[in-house]
N, C-alpha and C positions, 0 to 999 in steps of 0.2 A: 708223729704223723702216721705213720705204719704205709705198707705198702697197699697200690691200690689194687682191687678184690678184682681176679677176671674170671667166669663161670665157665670161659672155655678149656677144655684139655689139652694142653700143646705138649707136643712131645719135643723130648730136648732134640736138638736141631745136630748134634755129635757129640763126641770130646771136645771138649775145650773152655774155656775159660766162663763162656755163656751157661754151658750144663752145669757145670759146676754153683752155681747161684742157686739159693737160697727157691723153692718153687712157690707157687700162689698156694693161699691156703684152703683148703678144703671143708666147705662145710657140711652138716645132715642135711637130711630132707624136710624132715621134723621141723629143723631149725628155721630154715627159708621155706616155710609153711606151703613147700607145695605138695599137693596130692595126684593121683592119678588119674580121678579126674577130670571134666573138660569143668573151665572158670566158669564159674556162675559171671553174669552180666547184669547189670542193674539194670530198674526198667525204662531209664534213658538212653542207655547204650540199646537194649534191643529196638528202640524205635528210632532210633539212629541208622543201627544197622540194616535195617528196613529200609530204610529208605534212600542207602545208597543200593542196595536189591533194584530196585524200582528203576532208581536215576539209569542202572547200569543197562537194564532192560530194553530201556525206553532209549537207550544209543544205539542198542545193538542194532533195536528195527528200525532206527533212522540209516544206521550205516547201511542193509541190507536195501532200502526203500532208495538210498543214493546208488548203491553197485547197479539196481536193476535199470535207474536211469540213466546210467553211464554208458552201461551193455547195449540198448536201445539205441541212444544217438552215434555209439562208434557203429552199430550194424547200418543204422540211416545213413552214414559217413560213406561204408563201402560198398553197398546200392548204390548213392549217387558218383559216387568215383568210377563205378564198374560201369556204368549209362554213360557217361562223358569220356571215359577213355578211345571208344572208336572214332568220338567227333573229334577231338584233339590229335588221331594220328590224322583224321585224314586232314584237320586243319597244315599239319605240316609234319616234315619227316626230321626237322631239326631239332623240335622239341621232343618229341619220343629218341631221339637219337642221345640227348642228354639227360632222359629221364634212363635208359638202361646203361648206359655210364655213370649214373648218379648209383641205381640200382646195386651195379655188379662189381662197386668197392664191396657188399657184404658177402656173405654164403646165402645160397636160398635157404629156408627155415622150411621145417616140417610144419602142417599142421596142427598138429599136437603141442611143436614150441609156440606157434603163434595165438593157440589159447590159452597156455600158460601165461605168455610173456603178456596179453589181454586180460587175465584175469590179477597180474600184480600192477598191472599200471591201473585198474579200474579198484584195488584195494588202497594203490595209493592214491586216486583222485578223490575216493571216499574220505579216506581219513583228510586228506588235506581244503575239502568243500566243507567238510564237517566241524573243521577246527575253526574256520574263516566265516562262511558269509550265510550259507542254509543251515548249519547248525548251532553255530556260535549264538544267532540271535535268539531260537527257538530255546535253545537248552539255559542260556541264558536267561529266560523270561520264566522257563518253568524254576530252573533252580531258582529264582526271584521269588515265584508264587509257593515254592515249596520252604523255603525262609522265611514268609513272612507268615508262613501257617503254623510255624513254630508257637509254642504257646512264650512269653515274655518272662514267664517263669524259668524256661529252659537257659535262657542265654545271661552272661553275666554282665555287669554294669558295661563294660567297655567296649562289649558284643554289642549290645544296642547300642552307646553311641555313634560307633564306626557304621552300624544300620545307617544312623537319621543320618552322617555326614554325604554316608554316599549316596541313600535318596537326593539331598538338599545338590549333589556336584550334578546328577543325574538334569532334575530341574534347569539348574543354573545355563546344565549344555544344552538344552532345547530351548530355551529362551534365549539365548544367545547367536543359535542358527536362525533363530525367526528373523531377529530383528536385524543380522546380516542380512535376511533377503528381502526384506524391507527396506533397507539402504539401498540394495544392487536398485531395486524397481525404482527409486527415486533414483536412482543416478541416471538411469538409463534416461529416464522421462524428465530429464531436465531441457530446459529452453530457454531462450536467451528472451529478456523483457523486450515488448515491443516500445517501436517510440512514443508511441502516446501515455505510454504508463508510466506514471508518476509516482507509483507507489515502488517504494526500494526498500533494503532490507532493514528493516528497524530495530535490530542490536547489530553489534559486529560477532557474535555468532553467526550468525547468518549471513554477514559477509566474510567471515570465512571459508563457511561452507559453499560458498558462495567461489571465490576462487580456488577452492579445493575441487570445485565438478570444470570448470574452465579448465585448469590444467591440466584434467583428465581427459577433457575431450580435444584437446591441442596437443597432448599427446600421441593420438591416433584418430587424426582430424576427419578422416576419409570414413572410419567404421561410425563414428560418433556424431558424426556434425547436423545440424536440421538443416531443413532445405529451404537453400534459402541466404542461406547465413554466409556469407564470407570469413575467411579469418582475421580480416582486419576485425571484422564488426567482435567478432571474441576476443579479440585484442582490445581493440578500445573499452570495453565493459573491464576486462579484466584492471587494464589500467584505472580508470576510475574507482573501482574497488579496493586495489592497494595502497592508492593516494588519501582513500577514507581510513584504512584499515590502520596506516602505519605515518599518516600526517605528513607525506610528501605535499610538493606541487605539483604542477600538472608538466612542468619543465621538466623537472630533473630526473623524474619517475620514467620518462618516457626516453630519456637519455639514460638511464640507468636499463632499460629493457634494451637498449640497441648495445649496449657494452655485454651484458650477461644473458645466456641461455634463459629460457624458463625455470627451470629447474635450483640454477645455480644463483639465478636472482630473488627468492625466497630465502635461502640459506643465508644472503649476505643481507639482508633488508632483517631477518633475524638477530645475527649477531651483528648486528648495527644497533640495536636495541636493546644489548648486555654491554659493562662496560669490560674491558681486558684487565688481565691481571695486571698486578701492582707489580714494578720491575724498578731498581737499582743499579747501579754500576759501581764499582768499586774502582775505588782514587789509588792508584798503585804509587802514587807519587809518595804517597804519605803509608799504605799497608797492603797487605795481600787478601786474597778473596777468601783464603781457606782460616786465616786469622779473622777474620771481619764474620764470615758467617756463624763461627763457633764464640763469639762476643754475644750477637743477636741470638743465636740459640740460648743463650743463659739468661736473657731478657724476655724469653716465652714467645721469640719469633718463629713461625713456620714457614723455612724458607728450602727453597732447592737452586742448584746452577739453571741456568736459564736456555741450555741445550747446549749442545757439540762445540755449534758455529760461532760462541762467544767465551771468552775465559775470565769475562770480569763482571757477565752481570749473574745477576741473580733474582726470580722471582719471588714472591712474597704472598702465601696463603691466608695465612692471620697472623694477626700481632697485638700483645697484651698493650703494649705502649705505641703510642706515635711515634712511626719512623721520622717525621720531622725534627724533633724536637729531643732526638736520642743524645748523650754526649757524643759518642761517636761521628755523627751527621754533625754536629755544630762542630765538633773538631775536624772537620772535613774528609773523614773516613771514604764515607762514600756519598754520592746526590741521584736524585731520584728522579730518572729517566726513562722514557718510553724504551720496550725494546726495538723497533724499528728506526727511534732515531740514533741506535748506534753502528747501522747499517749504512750510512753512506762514509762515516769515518772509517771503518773498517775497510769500506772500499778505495780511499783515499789511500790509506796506507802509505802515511806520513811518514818521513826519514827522519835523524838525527840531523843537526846543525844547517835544515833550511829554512825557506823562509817562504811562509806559505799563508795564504791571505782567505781568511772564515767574510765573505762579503756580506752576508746577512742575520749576524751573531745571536742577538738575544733570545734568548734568556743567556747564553754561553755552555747551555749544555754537551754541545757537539765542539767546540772550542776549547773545553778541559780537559775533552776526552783526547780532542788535538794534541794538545801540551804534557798531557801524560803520557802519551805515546812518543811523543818526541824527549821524553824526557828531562824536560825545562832547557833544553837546549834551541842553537837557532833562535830562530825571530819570527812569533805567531803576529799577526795583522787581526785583531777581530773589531770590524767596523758594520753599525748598523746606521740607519736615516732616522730611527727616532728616541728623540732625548730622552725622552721616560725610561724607556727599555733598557736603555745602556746601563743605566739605574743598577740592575739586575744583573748585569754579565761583570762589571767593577764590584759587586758584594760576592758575587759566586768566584771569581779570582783571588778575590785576599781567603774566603774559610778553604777553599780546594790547593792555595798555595802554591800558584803558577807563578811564576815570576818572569815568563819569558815573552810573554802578551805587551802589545800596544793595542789601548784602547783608544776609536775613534768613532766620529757621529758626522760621517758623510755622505749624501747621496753616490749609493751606489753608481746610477750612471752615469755618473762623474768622477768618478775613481782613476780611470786609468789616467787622466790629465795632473794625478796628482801624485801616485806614483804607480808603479807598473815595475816588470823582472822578475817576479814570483815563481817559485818551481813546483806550487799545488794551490790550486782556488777551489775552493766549497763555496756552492751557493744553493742555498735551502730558500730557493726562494719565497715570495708570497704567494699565497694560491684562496682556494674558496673554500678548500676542507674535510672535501667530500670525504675524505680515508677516516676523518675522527669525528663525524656522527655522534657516535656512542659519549664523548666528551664533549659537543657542544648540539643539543638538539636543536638549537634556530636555524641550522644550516637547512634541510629538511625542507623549511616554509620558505627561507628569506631569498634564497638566490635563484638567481634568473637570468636569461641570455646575456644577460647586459653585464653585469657581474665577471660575467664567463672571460667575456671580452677585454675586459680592462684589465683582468690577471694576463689573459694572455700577452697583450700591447706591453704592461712591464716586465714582462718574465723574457719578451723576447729581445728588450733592452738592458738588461741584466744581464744574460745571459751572453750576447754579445760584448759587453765591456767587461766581464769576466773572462772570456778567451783576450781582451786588448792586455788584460792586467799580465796574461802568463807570457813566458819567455822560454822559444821554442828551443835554445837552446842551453838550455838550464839539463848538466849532464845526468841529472838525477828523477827531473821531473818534467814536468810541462804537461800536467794533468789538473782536468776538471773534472769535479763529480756534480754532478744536478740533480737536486732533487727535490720531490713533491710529497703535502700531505694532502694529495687528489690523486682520485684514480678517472679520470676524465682527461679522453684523447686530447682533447683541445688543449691542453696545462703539459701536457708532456708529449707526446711523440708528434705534437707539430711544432713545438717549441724547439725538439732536438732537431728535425727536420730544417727547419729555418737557420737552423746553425751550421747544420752541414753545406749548404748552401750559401752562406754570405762569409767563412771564415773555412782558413785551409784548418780543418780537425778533421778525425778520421775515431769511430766508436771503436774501443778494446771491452775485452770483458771486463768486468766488475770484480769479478774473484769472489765470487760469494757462491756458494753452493747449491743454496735451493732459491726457490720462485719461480713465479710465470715471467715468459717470455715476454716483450714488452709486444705491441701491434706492427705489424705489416702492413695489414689491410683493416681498414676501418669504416664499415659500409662502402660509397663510393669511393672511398682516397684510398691512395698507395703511399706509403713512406719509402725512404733509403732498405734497402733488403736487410742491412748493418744494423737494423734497429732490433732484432731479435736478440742480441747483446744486452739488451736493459732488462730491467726486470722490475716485475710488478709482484705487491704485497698484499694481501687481502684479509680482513678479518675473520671471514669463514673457513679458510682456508690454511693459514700460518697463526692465529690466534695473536695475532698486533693489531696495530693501526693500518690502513690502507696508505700503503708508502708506494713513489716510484724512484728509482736509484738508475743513472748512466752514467758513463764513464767516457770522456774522450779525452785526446791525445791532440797536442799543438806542431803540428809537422814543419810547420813554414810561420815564421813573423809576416812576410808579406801578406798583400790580400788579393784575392781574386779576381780578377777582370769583372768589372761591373760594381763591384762594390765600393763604399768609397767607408772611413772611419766614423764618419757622424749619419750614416744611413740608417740609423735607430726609426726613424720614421716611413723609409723608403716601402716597404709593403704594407700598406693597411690590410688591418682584418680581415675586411669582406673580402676583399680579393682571394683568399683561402679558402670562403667558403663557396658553398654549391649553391644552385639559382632555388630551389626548396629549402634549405638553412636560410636562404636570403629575404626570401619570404617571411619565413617564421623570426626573423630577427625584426623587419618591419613591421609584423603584424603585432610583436610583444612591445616594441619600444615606442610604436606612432611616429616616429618622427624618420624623417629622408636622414639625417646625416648622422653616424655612428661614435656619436661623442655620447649619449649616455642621457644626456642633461637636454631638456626641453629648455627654446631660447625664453630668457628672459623679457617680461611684456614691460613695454616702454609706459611710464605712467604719464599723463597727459596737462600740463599745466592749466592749470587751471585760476591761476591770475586776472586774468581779463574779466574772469565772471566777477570777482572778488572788488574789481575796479566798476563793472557796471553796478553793482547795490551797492558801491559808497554814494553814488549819485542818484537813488531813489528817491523820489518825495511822496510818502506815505505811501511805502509800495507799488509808484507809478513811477515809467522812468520814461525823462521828456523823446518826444518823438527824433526819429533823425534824419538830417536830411540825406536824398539817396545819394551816392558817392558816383560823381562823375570824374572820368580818365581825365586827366591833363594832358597828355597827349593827342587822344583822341575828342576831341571836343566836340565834334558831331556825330555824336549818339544818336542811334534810332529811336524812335521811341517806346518797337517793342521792348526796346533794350532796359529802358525807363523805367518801364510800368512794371517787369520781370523785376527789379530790384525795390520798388515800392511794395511790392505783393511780398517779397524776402523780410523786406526792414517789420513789413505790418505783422508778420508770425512770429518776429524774434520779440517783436513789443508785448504779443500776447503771454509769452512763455516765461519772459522775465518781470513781468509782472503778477504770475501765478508764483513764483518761487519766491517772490518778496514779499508775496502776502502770506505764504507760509513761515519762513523766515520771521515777520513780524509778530504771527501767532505764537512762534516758537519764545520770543523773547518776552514776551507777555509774561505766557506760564513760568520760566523763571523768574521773573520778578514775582510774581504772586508767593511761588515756592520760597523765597530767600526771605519775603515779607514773615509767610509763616516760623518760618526758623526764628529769627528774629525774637518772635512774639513769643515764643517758646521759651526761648533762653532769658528773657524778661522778667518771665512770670516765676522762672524758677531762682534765678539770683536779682531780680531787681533790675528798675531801668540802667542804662550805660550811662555813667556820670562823665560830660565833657566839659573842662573850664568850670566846675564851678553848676554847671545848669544841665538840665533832665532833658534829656535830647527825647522829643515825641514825635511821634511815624504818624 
């Protein structure tokens, strides 16, 4: 390789180790061809050289052309400072008093320093105006006009490309500030449709854009709003806009705007529209999660733990094969669970060798995870109300390999009558869904106040014969966990409400580390203060299902003053609600009373008519006489003639019906004649006994 050549002379540096080295080599002059003197330049280079002459020129006299403007406004500066100091002292003696304490931290300055020290701040405001905004643009545009004067000969292939790119980015930013201020001018001039117009936006582009300038102007209602407008009225537009945009109704859209901000109600109205990751749990009964994930890795699963707060599940990115149908899954490794429904087991936090009762089991997901935790010890109770379902929680027990389950198919609110003493109840009750959207989109369209209502009515009789089932003093337990896949006040924190009030419980934390706090206050209603204890789960937010989880605690078997055990009926709905909810519950349902169901119409026998046209003769039916009381045997005879005028209209009416009736049985005979003659001609007369039956 040889050493590398330096043309500088260094002198060894002393004795020592360093001098001692081998020095750089020396070459002639001859050799590295230079002469004395000056290098010729090509005639590229001099027109190069040229023309930074020029560039350098044409700075100097911009710099000089800024210094003399700079000189100029600091002298205008101390003209007007030197005119306004007499009026300022005699404005006051406080201000001059802090302006020569401000003053007399320095030295006074000669002079001669104060034009120095003026002639380098006006060098430095030249160079620094000059780098920025009066000469950056100017020197800019000419080195532009003095590049492009270059001849295309001069520059090498990749010289002009990097040209046309930055032209082309140049372009691109001026077209792009236009047409931001073309946006701004529409934003600003936006206006709400009056009522007569009929005309709406005709793609959902344009009802996007549409509640993209509403949100904007409800943001800062006050600088934006037309006159005129209330914010109801930009609320109502808006509402009808996302009900188009995102296939709501008109209910639950407007229930969903009183639970969330503006802001935060977009975000979840979006991921309500994606579904959530694909999530597992791992069956400890049978393997562990760090054996289980590195099986499915070798299967071409992309998988990770599914956060901090769980140790057995696992999320799921892609997968070459069906996690259903993997050996491991049939061999009961692990089942395939939402992750927020392993958020109320977790909060249950089940012990060894109790006995603790899943009131609303099917599928049996949350029930396995029971039985794994307790580790097949103790005595699980998982009881659902329908025979189908149970179908389901009996096939996931025999591949998950629980053995410590009794399975049954009884009405919940009838459970405690059947047995009761339990030291932990789950009840995942029934609800309307709101939280999984994204897995069932009918919700969206189909539910309505009415709906609302009748979750609530069983949720709050469930939930009551779930505290009957617990036993308060059971040393280990006497806890309930409840929970929802709705995030609608009505399904939860007045369900918890209504329990804290007819059963001695008392709310404890959950033990779960993240979520929103459940409500306090909810438009006009106040709940228990204890309700900040629950916690709510949102898909925008935590990336699951919309879950609600509460935790209470059974202090007393007895019951309350007021309450009696079969009081499942004792508060109806409406009573909970407000005289505006009361309204709008009338106004959706029509009907006075809050069962849901419009009464059934009584059908009308119709016998009597059926008895008068057996006794027609040719669609006449004989007159009758008028029916006199037997009691009263002297009748008036307006009395008379009023029931002869009755009999003579019922003669007329039932004699128009028999003569249609008659018509009517004509035309079937003609019709059935036809057939007949049909099937005849096509197989021959009908042979009876012997002889040719003729029509």
């Amino acid at each position: 390789m040889g050493r590398k050549v330096s043309f500088r002379d260094k002198e060894p540096s002393g004795p020592g180790r360093k001098a001692r080295k081998q020095g750089d080599p020396k070459f002639s002059k001859e050799f590295m061809g230079a002469s004395d003197g000056p290098k010729k330049l090509s005639h590229k280079q001099k027109k190069r050289a040229a023309k930074r002459v020029q560039k350098e020129q044409k700075f100097l006299g911009k710099k000089e052309k800024v210094k003399a403007q700079l000189k100029e406004k600091k002298m205008q500066l101390l003209e007007d400072s030197s005119d306004e100091e007499p009026s300022e002292m005699a404005n006051g003696f406080k201000k001059g008093k802090m302006r020569q304490n401000f003053v007399s931290l320095k030295p006074a300055a000669s002079d001669s320093e104060l034009d120095s020290e003026m002639d380098e701040d006006m060098d430095e405001d030249a160079v620094k105006i000059g780098n920025l905004d009066d000469v950056s643009e100017d020197s800019g545009s000419e080195e532009r006009d003095d590049f492009d004067g270059d001849d295309d000969g001069d520059l090498l292939p990749f010289e002009k490309a990097s040209k046309k790119l930055k032209e082309k980015a140049r372009e691109d930013k001026k077209l792009a500030e236009e047409e931001l201020k073309l946006n701004i001018a529409d934003q600003e001039e936006f206006k709400l449709p009056e009522e007569g117009d009929e005309e709406g936006p005709k793609s959902l582009d344009e009802v996007q854009q549409r509640i993209r300038e509403i949100m904007r102007v409800l943001a800062d209602f006050k600088a934006h709003r037309q006159e005129g407008k209330s914010r109801q009225d930009y609320m109502d537009v808006l509402r009808k806009d996302l009900c188009l945009y995102y296939s709501y109704n008109d209910f639950l859209m407007s229930t969903l705007m009183n639970i969330f901000p503006l802001g935060e109600l977009v975000e979840f109205l979006e991921a309500s529209e994606t579904e959530r990751p694909l999530t597992i749990r791992t069956n400890n009964l049978k393997t562990r999660r760090r054996d289980l994930a590195t099986k499915l890795i070798d299967r071409g699963v992309n998988l990770d733990p599914i956060g901090p707060w769980s140790k057995v599940g696992l999320v799921i990115y892609s997968a070459q094969v069906p996690l259903g149908a993997t050996p491991e899954y049939l061999a009961g490794h692990y089942t395939i669970q939402g992750a927020s429904s392993m958020l109320p087991v977790m909060a249950l936090a089940p012990q060894e060798n109790e006995r603790i009762l899943d009131m609303c089991a099917a599928p049996g997901g949350k029930s396995s995870h029971i039985a794994s935790l307790m580790k097949n010890t103790g005595v699980l109770v998982s009881n659902d109300a329908n025979s189908e379902r149970i179908k389901a929680v009996i096939g996931n027990f025999h591949r998950l390999g629980v053995v410590n389950a009794i399975v049954s198919c009884e009405d919940g609110v009838k459970f405690p009558k059947i047995m009761a003493g339990f030291d932990r109840v789950l009840l995942d009750a029934p609800c309307t869904g709101t939280g999984v959207i994204a897995k069932d989109a009918s919700v969206k369209a189909s539910k309505s106040q009415v709906d609302v209502q009748r979750c609530y009515n069983l949720q709050r009789k469930l939930i009551l014969s779930a505290i009957d089932c617990l036993s308060a003093k059971s040393p280990s337990g006497g806890y309930l966990v409840y929970s929802t896949c709705s995030i609608l006040p009505e399904e939860n924190e007045w369900v918890i409400d209504y329990a804290l009030k007819k059963r001695n419980v008392k709310l404890v934390p959950t033990g779960l580390d993240f979520g929103v706090e459940g409500f306090v206050n909810y438009r006009q209603h106040r709940f228990h203060p204890s309700l900040n204890l629950t916690r709510r789960y949102y898909p925008h937010t935590h990336n699951m299902d919309g879950f609600f989880v509460a935790k209470l605690k059974k202090f007393s078997d007895t019951l309350p003053p007021g309450s009696e055990p079969n009081d499942n009926d004792e508060e109806p709905f409406e009573n909970t609600l407000s005289k505006e909810d009361k309204k709008e519950l009338e106004r959706q349902t029509k009907i006075e009373n809050f069962s849901g169901k419009q009464p059934k119409k009584v059908k009308k026998d119709k016998k009597h008519i059926i008895k008068d046209f057996s006794k027609q003769i040719n669609g006449k039916k004989p007159a009758q006489k008028p029916v006199q009381e037997k009691n009263n045997p002297d009748t008036p005879k307006a009395a008379t003639t009023e029931i002869k005028k009755s009999s003579n209209a019922q003669d007329k009416v039932h004699q128009k019906v028999g003569k249609t009736l008659k018509k009517i049985k004509q035309k079937n005979r003609a019709f059935i004649k036809r057939e007949q003659m049909k099937s005849i001609k096509k197989k021959g007369p009908i042979k009876e006994k012997g002889r040719n039956k003729k029509f």
